[in-house]
C-alpha positions, 0 to 999 in steps of 0.5 A: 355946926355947933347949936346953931341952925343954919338950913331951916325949911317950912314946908306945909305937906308930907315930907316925901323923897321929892320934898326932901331933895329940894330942901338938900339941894336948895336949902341945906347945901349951899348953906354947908362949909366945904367938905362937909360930912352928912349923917343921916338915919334910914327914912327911905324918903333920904335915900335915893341916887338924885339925893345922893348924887347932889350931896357929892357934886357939891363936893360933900360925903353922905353917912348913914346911921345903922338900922336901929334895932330895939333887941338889946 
């Protein structure tokens, strides 16, 4: 989407998986073009099969980046 932001959400509490679904499912997906590919990293509050279910009925595929690991 470029440098533009387009799913912005202010919320006064800790982001838990139960924050996070609202923000997907209220906020960010019904802002994304079709067919949309969602990359996210490993925080557990973005996993979870509700999550995951609602990025995929709305017709969108999840990635996740790998665990990062600071060996080198």
């Amino acid at each position: 989407m470029g440098t533009t932001l387009f799913a912005i959400g202010l919320f006064d509490c800790n982001i838990n998986r139960d924050v996070f679904y609202v923000w997907i499912t209220k906020i960010l997906l019904p802002e994304l073009p079709e067919n949309s590919v969602i990359f996210m990293d490993n925080a557990s509050f973005h996993k979870g099969k509700n999550i995951e279910q609602a990025i995929i009925n709305a017709g969108h595929q999840i990635e996740y980046l790998p665990v990062y690991s600071h060996q080198i």
